[in-house]
C-alpha positions in Angstrom: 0.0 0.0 0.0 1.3 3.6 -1.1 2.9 5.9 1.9 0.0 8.9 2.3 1.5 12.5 1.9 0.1 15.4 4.0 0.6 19.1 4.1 1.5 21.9 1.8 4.5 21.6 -0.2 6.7 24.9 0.3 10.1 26.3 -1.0 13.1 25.5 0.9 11.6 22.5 2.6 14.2 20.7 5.2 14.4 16.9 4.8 14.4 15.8 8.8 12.9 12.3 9.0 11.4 11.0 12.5 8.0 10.5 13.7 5.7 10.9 16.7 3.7 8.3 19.7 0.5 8.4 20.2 0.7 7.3 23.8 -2.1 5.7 25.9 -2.7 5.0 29.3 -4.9 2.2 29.8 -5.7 2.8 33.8 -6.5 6.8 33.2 -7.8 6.3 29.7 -6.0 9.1 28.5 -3.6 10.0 25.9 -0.6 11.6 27.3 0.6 14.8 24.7 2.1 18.2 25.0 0.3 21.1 25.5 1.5 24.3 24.5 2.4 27.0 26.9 1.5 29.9 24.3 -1.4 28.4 23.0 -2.8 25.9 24.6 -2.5 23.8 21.8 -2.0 19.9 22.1 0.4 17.9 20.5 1.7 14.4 20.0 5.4 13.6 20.9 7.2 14.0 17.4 10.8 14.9 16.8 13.7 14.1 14.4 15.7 10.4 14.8 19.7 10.9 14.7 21.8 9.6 11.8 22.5 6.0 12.8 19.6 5.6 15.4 17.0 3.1 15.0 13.2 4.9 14.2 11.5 3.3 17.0 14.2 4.2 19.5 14.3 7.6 18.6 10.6 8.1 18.8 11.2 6.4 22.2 13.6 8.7 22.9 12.0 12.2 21.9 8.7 10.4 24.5 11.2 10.1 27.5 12.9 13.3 26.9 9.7 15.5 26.1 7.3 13.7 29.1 9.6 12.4 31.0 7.2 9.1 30.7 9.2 5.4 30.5 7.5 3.0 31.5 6.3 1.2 28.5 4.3 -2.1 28.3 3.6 -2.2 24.3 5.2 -0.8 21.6 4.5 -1.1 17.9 4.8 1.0 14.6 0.9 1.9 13.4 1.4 4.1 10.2 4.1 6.2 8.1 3.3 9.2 6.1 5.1 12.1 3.8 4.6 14.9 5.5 5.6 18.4 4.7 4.8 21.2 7.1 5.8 24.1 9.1 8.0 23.5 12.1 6.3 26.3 14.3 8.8 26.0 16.9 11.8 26.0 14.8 10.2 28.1 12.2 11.5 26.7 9.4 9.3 24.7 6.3 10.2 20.5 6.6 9.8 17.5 4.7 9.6 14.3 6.5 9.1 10.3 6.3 7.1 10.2 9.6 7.1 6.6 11.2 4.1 6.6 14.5 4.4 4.3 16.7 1.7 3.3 19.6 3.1 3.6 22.9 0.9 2.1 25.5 2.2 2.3 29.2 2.3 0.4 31.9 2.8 3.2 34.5 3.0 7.1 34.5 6.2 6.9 35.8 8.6 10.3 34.6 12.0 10.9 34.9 12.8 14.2 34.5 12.3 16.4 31.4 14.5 16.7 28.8 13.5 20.0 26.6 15.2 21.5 24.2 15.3 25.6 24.7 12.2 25.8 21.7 10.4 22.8 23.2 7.4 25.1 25.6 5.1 23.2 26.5 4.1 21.1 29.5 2.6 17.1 29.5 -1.4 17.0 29.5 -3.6 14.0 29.6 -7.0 14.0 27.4 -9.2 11.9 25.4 -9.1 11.3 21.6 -12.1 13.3 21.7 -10.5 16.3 23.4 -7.9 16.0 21.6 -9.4 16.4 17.9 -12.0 19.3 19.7 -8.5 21.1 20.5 -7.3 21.2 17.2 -10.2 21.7 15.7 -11.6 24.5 18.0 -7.9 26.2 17.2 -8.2 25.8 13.6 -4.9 24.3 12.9 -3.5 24.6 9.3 -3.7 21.4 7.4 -0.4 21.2 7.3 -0.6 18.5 10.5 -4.0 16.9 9.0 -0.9 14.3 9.5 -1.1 14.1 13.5 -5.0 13.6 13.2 -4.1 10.8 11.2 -2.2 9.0 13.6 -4.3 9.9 16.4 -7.2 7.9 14.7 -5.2 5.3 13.6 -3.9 5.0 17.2 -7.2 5.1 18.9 -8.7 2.4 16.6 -5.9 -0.1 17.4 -5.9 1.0 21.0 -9.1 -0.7 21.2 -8.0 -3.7 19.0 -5.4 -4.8 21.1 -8.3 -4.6 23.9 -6.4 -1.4 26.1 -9.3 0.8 26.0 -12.1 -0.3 27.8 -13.9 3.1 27.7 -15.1 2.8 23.7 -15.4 6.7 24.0 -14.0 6.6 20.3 
């Protein structure tokens, strides 16, 4: 099956391949993403994967570093798209293969936070539901119609490998 592509194609696009999590916690039954401190705006834990590092431990990486969350029970790789988008806090126009991967956890146990000097925003637990309604309600540019994406791709096999017992989605 074909890789999706998302986003606006721009001039002087930046190739930086990585991914995000969509990360669960089946006793809350909450996703755990990163809410802005300007905005208020949630977001999934993305970020770039080092030459030589393996995708999924990169992605695992940018999770511990960014929540501080590590405590993982199930890991697996749900989706990959193009994407091509503007990196808001880096302000600069990207390309990217983007590998998700489910995380779900088996505690919310952090170890302290690792952000980088642009990274401002704080951890935040919320429903799929509240989740879309935040992005929506903002009107985010299509540009991460990506993120939405995984999110429904990551709620829909949340409840196929039988971790969320709510249904809310």
């Amino acid at each position: 099956m074909p890789i999706p592509e998302f986003g606006t194609k721009r001039d002087n696009e930046e190739r930086r391949d990585g991914g995000c999590a969509v990360v669960f916690d089946p006793k809350t039954q909450r996703y755990a993403v990163n809410k802005h401190d300007a905005n208020g705006l949630l977001g999934l834990f993305s970020g770039g994967v080092e030459e030589g590092e393996e995708m999924q431990a990169g992605i695992l990486r940018e999770v511990v570093e960014e929540s501080g969350l590590d405590d993982f029970l199930h890991v697996e790789q749900i989706a990959e798209a193009f994407t091509h988008y503007h990196n808001m806090l880096k302000n600069v126009n990207r390309v990217a293969k983007a590998t998700c991967f489910l995380v779900i956890l088996r505690s919310d146990h952090q170890v302290p936070v690792r952000h980088e000097a642009h990274e401002k925003f704080t951890l935040a637990w919320a429903t799929a539901e509240e989740i879309f309604e935040n992005w929506r309600s903002r009107n985010v540019e299509k540009d991460y119609d990506h993120c939405e994406y995984y999110l429904e791709k990551g709620a829909v096999r949340v409840r196929e490998v039988g971790y969320d017992t709510a249904l809310r989605y």
